[in-house]
N, C-alpha and C positions, 0 to 999 in steps of 0.2 A: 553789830553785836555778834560773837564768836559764838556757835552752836556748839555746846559742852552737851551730848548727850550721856550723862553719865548714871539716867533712871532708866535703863533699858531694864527690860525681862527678856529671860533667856530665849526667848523667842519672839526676839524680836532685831532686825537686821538691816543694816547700810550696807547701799549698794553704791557703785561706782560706774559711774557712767550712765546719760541719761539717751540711749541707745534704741533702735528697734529690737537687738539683742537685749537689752536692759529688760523691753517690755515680756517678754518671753519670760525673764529668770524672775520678775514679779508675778506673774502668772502662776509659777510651780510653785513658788514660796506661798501664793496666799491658798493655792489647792494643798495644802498643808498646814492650814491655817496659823502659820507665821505673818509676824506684823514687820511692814516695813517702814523705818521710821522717817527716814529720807533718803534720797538718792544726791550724790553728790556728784556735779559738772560743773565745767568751767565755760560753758556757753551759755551765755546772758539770755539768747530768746528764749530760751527752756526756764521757765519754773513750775510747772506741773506737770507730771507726768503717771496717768493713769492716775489720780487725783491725789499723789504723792508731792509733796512738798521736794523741788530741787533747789540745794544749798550751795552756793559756791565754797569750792575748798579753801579759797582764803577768809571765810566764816564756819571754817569748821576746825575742831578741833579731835582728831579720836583718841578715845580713852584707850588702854590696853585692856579692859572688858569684854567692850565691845566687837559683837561680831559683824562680820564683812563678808561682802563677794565683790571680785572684780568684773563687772557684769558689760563686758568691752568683747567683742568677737576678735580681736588683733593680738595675736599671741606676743607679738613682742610688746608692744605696748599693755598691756597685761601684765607681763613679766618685768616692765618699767614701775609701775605703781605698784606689786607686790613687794618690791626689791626697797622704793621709797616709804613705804608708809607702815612695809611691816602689820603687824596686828594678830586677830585671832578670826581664823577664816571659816566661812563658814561654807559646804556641802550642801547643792540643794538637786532632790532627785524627786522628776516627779510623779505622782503615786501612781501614774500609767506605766511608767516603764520599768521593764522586767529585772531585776538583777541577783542573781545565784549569790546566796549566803556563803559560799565558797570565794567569793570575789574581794578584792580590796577599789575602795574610792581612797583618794586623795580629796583634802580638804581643798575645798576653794572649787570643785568641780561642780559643774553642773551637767544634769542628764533630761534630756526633753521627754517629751511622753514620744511611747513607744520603741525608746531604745532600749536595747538590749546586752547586757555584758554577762558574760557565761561565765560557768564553772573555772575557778585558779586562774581568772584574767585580772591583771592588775592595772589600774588605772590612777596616774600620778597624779599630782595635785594641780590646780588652775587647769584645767581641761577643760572641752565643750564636747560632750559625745550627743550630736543636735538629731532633730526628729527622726525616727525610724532607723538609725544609724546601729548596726549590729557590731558587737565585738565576743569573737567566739572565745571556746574557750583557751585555757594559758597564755591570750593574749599579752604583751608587755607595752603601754603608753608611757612615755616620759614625761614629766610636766611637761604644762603649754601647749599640749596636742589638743588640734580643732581639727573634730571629726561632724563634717558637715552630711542635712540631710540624705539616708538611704545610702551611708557607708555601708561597706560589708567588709568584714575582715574574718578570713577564717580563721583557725585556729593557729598557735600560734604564731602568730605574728609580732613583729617587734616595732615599735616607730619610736623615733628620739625627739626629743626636746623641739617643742617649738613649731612642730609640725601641722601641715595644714593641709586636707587633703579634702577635696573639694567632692561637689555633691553628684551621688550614684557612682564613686568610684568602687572596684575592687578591688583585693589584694588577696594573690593564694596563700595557702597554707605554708609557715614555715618564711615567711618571705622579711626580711628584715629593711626598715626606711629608715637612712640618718636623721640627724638632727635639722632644724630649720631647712627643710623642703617643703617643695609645694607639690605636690598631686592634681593635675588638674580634673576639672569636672567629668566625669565618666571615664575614667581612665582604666586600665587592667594593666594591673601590676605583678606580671608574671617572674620577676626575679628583683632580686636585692638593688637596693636606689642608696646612692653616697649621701653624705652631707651636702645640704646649701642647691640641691639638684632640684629641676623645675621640670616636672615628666607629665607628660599631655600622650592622649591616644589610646589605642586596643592594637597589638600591647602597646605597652605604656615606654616612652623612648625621651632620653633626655634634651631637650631642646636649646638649656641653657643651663649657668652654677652661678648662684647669687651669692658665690664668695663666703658671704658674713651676712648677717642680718643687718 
């Protein structure tokens, strides 16, 4: 029997992907007291999760109402199912972490507790800006940027589409990162990084170019 959720309240939300990353964006959404009504995955040993009903997507149908997160840590694949299924996304920021009424969020992002986005920093849609992850201020994120725990990016900074910069990295001020790179974990990003580029170290030195995603 196809799952028509079509008696949602406005606060109330599916998610995608039944994830360790999932359990985290459940967490913020219900410190928020949002409802969530299922999680939808396509792997069969999962059917609850954090005592959430998980539906397989060939029992689901979404209405265009209803709101959604892609609640998947893989920026491409992320960017695969927002691209398929379309909808109305929903933003989940949670009430720990700091963010400057000056700032812009993109729908479909989520923010962990303790991060931080400053003043005139913009931040694109389907984003992960994860635990303790600071973004100063006039920052610029592209969609699909996964900023993993205890980033630091100072002031303006620029990162593109898709990017994924792993955890305790830096980036100085002013320093701009193409689109689909990787950042590895604790990395210093003392000058501008191309597209598709895979940069490990202090500083930060390109070790390989992943082409295309």
């Amino acid at each position: 029997m196809l799952l028509q959720l079509n008696h949602l309240m406005e606060t109330e939300i599916i998610l995608f992907g039944a994830s360790g990353h999932c359990k985290v964006v459940v967490d913020i959404l219900q410190s928020n007291q949002k409802i969530i009504t299922a999680i939808i995955d396509d792997n069969p040993k999962t059917q609850i999760l954090l005592g959430i009903q998980v539906v397989h997507s060939e029992n689901f149908i979404l209405q265009k109402h209803q709101k959604c997160i892609i609640a998947i840590g893989d920026n491409a694949i992320r960017q695969q199912i927002v691209q398929r299924i379309g909808g109305d996304f929903y933003r989940a920021i949670h009430p720990k972490a700091i963010v400057s009424g000056f700032s812009k969020i993109g729908t479909g992002t989520v923010l962990m507790p303790g991060a931080i986005v400053n003043v005139d920093a913009i931040v694109g849609e389907h984003c992960i800006i994860n635990t303790a992850a600071v973004v100063e201020h006039d920052c610029v994120l592209e969609d699909y940027v996964h900023l993993s725990p205890n980033v630091s990016l100072a002031g303006g900074v620029i990162i593109g589409e898709g990017t994924h910069v792993g955890i305790g990295a830096k980036v100085i001020q002013g320093i701009k990162i193409g689109k689909w790179t990787t950042i590895g974990a604790g990395a210093v990003i003392i000058k501008d990084v191309p597209d598709y580029a895979v940069v490990v170290g202090n500083p930060g030195r390109i070790i390989k170019s992943k082409k295309s995603i």
